[in-house]
C-alpha positions in Angstrom: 76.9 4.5 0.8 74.9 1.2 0.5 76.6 -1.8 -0.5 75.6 -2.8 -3.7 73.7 -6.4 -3.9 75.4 -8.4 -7.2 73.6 -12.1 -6.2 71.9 -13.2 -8.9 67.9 -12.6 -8.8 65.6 -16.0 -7.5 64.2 -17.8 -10.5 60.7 -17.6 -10.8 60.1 -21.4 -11.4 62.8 -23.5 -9.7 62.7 -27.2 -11.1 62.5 -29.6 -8.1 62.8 -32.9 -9.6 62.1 -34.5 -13.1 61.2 -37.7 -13.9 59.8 -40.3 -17.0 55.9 -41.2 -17.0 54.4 -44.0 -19.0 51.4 -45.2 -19.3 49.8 -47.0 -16.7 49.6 -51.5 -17.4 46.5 -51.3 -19.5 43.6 -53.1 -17.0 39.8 -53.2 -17.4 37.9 -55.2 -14.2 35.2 -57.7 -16.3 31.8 -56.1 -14.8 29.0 -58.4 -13.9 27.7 -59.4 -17.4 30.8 -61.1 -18.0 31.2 -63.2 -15.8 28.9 -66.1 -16.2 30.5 -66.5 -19.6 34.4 -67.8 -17.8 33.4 -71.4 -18.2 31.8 -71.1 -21.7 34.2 -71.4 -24.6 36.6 -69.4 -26.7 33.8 -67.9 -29.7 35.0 -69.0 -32.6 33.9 -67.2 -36.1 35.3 -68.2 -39.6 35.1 -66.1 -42.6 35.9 -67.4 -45.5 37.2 -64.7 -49.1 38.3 -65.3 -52.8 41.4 -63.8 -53.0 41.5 -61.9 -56.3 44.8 -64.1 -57.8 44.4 -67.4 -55.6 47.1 -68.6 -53.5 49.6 -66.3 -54.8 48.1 -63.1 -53.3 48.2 -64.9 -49.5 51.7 -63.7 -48.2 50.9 -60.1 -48.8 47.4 -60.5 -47.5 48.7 -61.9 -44.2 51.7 -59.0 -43.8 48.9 -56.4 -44.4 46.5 -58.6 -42.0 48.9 -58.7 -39.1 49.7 -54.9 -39.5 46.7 -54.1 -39.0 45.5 -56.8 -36.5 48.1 -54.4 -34.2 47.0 -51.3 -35.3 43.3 -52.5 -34.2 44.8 -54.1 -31.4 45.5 -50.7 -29.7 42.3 -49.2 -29.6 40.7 -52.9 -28.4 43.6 -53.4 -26.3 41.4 -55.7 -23.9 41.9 -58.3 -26.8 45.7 -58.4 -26.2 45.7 -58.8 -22.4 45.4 -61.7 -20.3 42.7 -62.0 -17.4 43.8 -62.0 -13.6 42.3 -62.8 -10.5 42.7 -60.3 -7.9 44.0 -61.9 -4.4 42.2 -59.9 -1.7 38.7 -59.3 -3.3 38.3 -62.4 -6.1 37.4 -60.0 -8.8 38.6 -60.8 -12.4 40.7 -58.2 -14.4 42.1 -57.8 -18.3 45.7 -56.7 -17.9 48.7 -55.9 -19.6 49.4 -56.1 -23.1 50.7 -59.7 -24.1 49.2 -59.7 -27.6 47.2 -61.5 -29.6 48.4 -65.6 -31.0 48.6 -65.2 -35.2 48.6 -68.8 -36.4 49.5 -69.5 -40.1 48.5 -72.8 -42.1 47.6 -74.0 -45.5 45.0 -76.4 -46.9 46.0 -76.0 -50.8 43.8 -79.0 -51.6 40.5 -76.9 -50.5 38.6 -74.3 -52.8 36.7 -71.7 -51.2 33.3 -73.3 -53.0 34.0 -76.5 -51.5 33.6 -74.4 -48.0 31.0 -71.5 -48.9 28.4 -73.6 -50.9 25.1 -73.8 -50.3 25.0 -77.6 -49.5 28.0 -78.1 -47.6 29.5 -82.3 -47.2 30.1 -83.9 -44.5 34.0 -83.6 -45.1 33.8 -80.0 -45.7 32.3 -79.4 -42.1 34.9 -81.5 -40.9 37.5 -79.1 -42.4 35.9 -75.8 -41.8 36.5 -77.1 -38.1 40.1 -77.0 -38.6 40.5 -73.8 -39.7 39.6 -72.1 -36.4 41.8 -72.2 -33.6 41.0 -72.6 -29.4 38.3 -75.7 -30.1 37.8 -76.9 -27.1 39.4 -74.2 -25.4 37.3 -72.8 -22.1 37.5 -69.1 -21.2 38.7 -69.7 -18.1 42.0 -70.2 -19.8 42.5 -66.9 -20.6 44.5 -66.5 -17.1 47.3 -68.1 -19.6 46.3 -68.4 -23.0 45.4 -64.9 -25.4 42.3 -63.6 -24.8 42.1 -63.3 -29.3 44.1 -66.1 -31.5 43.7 -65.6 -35.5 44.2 -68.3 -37.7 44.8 -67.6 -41.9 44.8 -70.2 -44.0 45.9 -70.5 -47.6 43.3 -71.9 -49.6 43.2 -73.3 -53.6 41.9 -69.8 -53.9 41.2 -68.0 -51.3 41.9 -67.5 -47.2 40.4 -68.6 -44.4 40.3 -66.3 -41.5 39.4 -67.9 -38.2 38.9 -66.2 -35.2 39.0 -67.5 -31.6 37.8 -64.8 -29.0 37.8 -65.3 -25.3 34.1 -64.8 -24.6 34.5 -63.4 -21.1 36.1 -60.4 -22.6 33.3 -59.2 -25.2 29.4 -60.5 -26.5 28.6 -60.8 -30.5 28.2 -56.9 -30.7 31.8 -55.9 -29.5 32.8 -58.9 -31.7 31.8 -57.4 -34.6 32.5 -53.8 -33.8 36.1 -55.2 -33.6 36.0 -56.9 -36.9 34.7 -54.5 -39.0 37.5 -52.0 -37.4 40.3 -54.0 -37.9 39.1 -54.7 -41.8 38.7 -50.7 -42.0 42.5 -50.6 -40.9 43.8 -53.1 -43.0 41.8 -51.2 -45.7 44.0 -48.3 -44.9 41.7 -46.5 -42.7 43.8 -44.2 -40.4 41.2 -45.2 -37.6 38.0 -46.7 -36.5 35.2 -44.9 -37.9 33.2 -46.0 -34.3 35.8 -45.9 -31.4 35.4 -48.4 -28.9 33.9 -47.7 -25.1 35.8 -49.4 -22.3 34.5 -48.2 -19.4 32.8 -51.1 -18.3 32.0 -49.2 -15.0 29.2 -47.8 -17.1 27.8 -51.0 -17.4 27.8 -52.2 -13.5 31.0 -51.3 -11.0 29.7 -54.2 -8.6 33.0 -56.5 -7.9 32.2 -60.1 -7.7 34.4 -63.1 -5.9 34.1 -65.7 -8.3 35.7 -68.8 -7.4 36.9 -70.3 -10.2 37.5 -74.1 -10.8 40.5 -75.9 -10.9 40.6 -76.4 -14.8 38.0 -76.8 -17.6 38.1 -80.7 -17.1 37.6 -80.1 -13.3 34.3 -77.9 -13.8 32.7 -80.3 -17.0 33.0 -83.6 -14.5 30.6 -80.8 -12.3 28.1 -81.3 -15.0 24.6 -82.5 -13.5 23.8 -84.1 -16.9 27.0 -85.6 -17.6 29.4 -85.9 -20.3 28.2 -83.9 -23.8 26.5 -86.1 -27.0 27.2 -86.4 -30.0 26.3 -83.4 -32.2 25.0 -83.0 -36.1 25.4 -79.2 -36.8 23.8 -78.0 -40.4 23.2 -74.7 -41.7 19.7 -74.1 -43.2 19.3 -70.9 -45.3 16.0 -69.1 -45.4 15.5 -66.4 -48.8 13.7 -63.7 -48.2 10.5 -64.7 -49.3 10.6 -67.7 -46.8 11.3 -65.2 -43.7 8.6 -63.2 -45.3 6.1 -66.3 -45.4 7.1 -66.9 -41.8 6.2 -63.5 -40.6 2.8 -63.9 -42.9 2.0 -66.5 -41.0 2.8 -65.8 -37.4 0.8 -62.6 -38.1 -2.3 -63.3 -39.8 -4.5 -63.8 -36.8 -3.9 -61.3 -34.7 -6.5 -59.1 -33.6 -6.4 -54.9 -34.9 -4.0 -52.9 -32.8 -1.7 -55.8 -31.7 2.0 -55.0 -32.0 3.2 -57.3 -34.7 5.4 -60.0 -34.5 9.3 -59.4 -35.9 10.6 -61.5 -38.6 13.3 -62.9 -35.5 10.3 -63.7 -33.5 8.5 -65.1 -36.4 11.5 -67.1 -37.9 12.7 -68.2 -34.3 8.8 -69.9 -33.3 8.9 -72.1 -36.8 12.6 -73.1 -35.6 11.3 -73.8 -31.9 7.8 -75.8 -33.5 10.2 -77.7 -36.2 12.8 -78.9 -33.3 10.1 -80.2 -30.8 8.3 -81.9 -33.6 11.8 -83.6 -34.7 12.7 -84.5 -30.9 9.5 -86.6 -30.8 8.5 -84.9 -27.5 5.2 -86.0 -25.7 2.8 -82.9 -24.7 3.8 -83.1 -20.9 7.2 -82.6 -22.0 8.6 -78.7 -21.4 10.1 -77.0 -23.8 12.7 -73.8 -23.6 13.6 -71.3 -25.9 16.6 -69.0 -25.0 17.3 -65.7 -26.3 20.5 -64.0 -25.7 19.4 -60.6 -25.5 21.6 -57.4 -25.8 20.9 -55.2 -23.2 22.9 -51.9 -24.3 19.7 -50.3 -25.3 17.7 -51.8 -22.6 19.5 -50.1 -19.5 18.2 -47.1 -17.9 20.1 -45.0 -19.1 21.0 -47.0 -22.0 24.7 -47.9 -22.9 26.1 -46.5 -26.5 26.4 -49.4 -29.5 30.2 -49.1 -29.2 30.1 -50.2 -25.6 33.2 -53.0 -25.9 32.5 -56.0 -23.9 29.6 -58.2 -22.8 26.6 -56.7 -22.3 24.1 -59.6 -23.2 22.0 -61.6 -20.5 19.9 -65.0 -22.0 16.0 -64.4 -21.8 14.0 -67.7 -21.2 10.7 -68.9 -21.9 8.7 -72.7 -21.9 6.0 -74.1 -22.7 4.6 -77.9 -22.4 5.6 -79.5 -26.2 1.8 -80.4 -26.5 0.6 -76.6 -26.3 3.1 -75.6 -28.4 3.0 -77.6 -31.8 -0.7 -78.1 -31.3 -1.2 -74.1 -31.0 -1.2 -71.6 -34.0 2.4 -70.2 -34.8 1.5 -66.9 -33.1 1.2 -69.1 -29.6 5.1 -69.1 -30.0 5.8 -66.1 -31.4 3.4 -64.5 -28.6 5.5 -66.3 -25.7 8.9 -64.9 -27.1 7.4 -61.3 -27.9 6.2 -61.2 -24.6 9.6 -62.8 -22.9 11.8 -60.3 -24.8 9.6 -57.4 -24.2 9.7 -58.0 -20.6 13.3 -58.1 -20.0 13.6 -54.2 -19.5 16.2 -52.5 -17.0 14.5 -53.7 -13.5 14.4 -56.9 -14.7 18.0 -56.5 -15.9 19.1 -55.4 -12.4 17.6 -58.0 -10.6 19.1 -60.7 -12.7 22.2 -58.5 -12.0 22.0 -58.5 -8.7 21.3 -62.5 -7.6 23.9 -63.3 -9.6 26.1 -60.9 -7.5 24.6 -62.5 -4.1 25.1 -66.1 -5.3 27.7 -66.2 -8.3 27.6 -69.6 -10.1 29.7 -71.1 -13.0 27.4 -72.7 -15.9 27.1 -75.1 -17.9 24.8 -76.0 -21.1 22.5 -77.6 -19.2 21.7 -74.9 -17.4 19.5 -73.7 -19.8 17.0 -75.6 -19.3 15.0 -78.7 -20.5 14.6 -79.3 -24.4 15.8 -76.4 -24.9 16.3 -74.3 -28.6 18.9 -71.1 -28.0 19.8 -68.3 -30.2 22.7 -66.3 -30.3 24.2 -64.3 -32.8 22.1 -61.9 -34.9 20.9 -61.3 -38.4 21.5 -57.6 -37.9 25.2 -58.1 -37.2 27.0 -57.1 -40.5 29.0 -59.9 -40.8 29.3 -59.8 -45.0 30.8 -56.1 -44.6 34.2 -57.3 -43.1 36.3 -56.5 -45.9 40.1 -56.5 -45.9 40.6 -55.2 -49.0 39.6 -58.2 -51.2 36.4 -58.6 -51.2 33.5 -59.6 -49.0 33.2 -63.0 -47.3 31.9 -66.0 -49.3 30.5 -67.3 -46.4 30.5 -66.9 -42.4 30.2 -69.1 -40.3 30.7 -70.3 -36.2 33.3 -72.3 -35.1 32.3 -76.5 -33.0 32.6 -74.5 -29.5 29.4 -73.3 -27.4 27.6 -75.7 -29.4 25.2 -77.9 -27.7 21.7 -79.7 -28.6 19.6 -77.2 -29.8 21.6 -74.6 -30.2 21.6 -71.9 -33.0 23.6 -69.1 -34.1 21.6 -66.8 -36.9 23.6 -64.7 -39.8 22.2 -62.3 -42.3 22.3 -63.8 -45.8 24.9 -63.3 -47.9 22.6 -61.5 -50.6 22.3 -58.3 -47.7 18.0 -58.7 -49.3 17.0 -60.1 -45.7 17.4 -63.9 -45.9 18.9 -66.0 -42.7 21.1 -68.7 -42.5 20.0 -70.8 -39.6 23.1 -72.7 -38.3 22.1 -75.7 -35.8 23.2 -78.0 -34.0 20.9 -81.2 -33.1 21.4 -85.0 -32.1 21.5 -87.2 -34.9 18.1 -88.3 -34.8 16.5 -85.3 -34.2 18.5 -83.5 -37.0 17.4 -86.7 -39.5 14.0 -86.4 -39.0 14.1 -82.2 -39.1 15.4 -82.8 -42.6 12.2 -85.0 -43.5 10.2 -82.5 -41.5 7.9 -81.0 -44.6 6.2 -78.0 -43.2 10.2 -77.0 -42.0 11.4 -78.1 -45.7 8.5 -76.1 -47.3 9.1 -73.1 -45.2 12.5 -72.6 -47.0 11.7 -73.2 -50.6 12.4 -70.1 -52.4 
């Protein structure tokens, strides 16, 4: 008789080892349209709210504020790394999740009216500058410092909120894609209605060795045109009806079938005319205007709105001073149509690409002589942040990236298509731009 076999039978599936995963140090490599932006400055944004019972409502403001700030934080987790060099190739990296710098204060003395009018003092400009955190502060110190610091501040009335955000890590889009998210949180939205996109391989996968400078002080002494003058920054709002009159006029002499000329394009060649006339320059004298122009739509095969990062690239244009003021407004508004139009997806690439051949580290000056730059957009919906209290009274930019000539555009607060016009001018220039007539006339209602 056989023997009978009483061993057990083989398991089918035999566990060989077990073991925890987590998930992997959060890192995003900064793709070539960030770059240039390391020795720019922290962009700083400051929106200003009426809080529905004053003062007293700010301590549960900031708890629900700061809940949510983390909350957003983890779906723009970017935001709460630092930035890294990497020692074999150069390339610059976001990594880890350090967090994001909360800073409380209090000005009690300080209404929100005193802040959000329409004609703002001298001394209120002086204090809207203290209610933003990182002034002074270059990117390139994001290898230590947070790459987002938040400031709230209790007002008479109200609260400040002042952002600081590192702008190597994300262009005015992303900004406020981020901003309107974390207000949907703290609103009690159990996510972003528009995710964010952080594949920033999508937007170039080229690795660049940027040598970076010693410090911030290190790389402004580089500065061909030495150290920066002083600035007069004033914020001019234009109604509807003065955009409109702007477009009127920019348009009405061009010949049937020519494409028309936006109300940016329109708005920005009155601002570039005004500014040359109040800078006294002779007719041999070049002028430059400066667009920074979002590209997500302009790449082949174009990148989706909720792209999270930088994805801008300045377009440039000059013209001798005497051709321009002497020419009709649609000489202008012709030179930046044309300018803008023409930055499509080879031109994109090939500004790409010498800056990947010959990486260089900017400075203001850099853009050129005379020059008059926008950033910042009318179409970015900066009066639907909303925490839960209300929109903003007012928005406006922080005293970094500011240099002479420079101008940051907002939508009006109305949402009926007026502008605010926030720039920054010597104080001669910027004296005689406020006795400049055609300029003043331009924005009467």
């Amino acid at each position: 008789m056989a023997a009978v076999d009483n061993a057990p039978p083989s398991p089918v599936v035999t566990v060989t080892s077990t073991r925890t995963v987590a998930p992997a140090a959060a890192k995003c490599v900064l793709a070539t349209f960030d770059l240039p932006y390391i020795t720019f400055y922290y962009n700083q944004k400051l929106l200003l709210y009426r809080l529905p019972n004053g003062a007293s409502d700010f301590p549960d403001a900031v708890a629900r504020m700061s809940a949510s700030l983390s909350d957003a934080l983890a779906y723009f987790y970017p935001l709460a790394g630092r930035i890294r060099q990497d020692d074999h190739d150069g390339s610059l990296s976001i990594h880890g999740q350090h967090g994001a710098e909360v800073i409380e204060a209090s000005a009690d003395h300080v209404s929100v009216d005193q802040l959000a009018g329409e004609e703002c003092s001298e001394e209120a400009e002086k204090v809207m500058q203290l209610l933003v955190p990182y002034t002074g502060v270059m990117n390139l110190e994001g290898l230590n410092r947070p790459l987002l610091a938040v400031q709230l501040t209790r007002l008479r009335d109200g609260v400040a909120v002042g952002c600081a955000f590192n702008h190597a890590v994300l262009d005015g889009t992303s900004t406020w894609h981020f901003m309107t998210s974390w207000a949907e949180l703290c609103r009690g939205g159990g996510a972003p209605s528009l995710l964010p996109v952080h594949n920033r391989g999508m937007a170039r996968s080229v690795r660049v060795n940027l040598p970076l400078p010693a410090s911030a002080e290190a790389h402004e002494k580089t500065d061909p045109n030495g150290p920066k003058v002083p600035l007069v920054a004033r914020v001019f709002s234009f109604p509807p009806s003065a955009v409109a009159r702007a477009k009127a006029a920019a348009n009405a002499a061009l010949p049937p079938g020519a494409k028309p000329f936006s109300s940016f394009q329109s708005l920005a060649a009155h601002i570039w005319r005004a500014v040359s006339r109040a800078r006294a320059l002779g007719p041999s004298d070049i002028t430059v205007f400066a667009v920074f122009a979002d590209c997500r739509a302009r790449l082949s095969p174009p990148l989706p709105p909720a792209y999270f990062g930088n994805l801008i690239q300045a377009v440039f244009t000059g013209v001798p001073a005497g051709m321009l003021l002497a020419g009709p407004p649609e000489l202008a508004a012709g030179l930046l149509q044309k300018a803008i139009d023409d930055h499509d997806a080879a031109a994109i690439t090939r500004r790409l690409e010498e800056y990947e051949a010959a990486p260089k580290l900017f400075h203001y000056s850099d853009a050129g002589p005379n020059c008059v730059a926008v950033g910042s957009s009318p179409r970015f919906r900066v009066y639907d942040v909303d925490f839960g209290f209300g929109r903003p009274e007012r928005v406006r930019s922080g005293a970094n990236n500011k240099f002479d000539g420079m101008v940051y555009l907002y939508p009006g607060r109305g949402g009926d298509g007026g502008i605010d016009v926030e720039l920054s001018l010597q104080p001669e220039p910027m004296q005689r731009l406020d006795k400049d007539q055609d300029f003043l006339q331009m924005r009467a209602p």
